[in-house]
Structures are given as C-alpha cells and as structure tokens.
PLY file of the C-alpha trace (Angstrom):
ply
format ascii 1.0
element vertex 66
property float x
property float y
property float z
element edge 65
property int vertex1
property int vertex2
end_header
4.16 22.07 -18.86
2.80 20.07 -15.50
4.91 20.00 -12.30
5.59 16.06 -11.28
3.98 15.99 -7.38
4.83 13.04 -5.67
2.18 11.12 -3.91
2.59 11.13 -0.33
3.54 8.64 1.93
0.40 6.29 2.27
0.41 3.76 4.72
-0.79 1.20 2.45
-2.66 -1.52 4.85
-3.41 0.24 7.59
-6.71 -0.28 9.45
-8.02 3.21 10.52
-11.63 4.19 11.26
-13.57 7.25 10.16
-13.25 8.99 12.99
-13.45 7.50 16.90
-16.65 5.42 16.20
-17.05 5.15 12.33
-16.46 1.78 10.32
-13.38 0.87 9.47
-11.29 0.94 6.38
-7.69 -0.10 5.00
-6.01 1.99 3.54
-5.10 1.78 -0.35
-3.25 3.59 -3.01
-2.91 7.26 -3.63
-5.27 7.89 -7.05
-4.46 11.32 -7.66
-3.67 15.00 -6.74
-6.67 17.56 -6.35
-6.17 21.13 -7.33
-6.28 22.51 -3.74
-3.15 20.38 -3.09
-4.54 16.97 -1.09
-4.83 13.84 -3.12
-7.43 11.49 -3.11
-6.60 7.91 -1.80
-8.04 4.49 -2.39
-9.91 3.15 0.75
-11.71 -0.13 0.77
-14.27 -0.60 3.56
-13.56 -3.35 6.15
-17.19 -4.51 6.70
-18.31 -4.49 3.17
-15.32 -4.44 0.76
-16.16 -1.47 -1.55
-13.49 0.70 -2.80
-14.10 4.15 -2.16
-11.31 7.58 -2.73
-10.84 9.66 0.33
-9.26 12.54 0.93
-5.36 12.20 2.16
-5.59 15.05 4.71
-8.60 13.46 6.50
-7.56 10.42 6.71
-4.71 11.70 8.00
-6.48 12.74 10.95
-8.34 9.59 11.40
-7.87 7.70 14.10
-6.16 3.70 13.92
-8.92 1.11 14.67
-8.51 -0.78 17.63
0 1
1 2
2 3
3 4
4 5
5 6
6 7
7 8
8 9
9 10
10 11
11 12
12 13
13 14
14 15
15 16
16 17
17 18
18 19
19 20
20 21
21 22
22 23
23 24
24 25
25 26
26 27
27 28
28 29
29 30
30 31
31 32
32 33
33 34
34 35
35 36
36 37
37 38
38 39
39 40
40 41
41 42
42 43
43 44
44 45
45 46
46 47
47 48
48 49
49 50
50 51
51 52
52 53
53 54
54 55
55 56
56 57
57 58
58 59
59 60
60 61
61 62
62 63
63 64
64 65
C-alpha cells in the first residue's frame, strides 16, 4: 500500500525568474511527487506561454521577478 504525500504549498501565480537574470515564469500546479522526495510543479513561461514541470526545491530557491 502507497503513503498519501501531500503536495506542498505552491504559490500558485507567482512571477519568479530562473535564477537572478533568467526569463520569467508563473508558477502553476504541483503534478506529482518524485522518488527522491521533491515534486515536480507546473510552470508556464512568461515570454512564450509553454507549460513546462520544474522541480519544487529549485524553484524554491528562485528568486521573485521584479
């Protein structure tokens, strides 16, 4: 039998950037948990619009946009 994990707290509609001079994204959804732990979250680029999953614990560490 599988363990329920919650999904973290996303901050659904944030702007961040990746990193201090990448593009910026808003932040989505959490998809789903990864083995090691993180979960993968739905990101959908600023500039372009595409939908992309990203890692939880990096864009954790990822600046807001300004």
């Amino acid at each position: 039998m599988h363990a329920v994990v919650a999904p973290p707290a996303v901050p659904v509609g944030k702007i961040k950037s990746f990193g201090l001079l990448g593009p910026q994204y808003e932040v989505g959804q959490a998809l789903n948990p990864l083995d090691d732990g993180d979960w993968m979250v739905e990101v959908t680029l600023v500039e372009t619009g595409e939908k992309v999953a990203y890692r939880w614990t990096r864009l954790r560490n990822d600046p807001d946009a300004h």
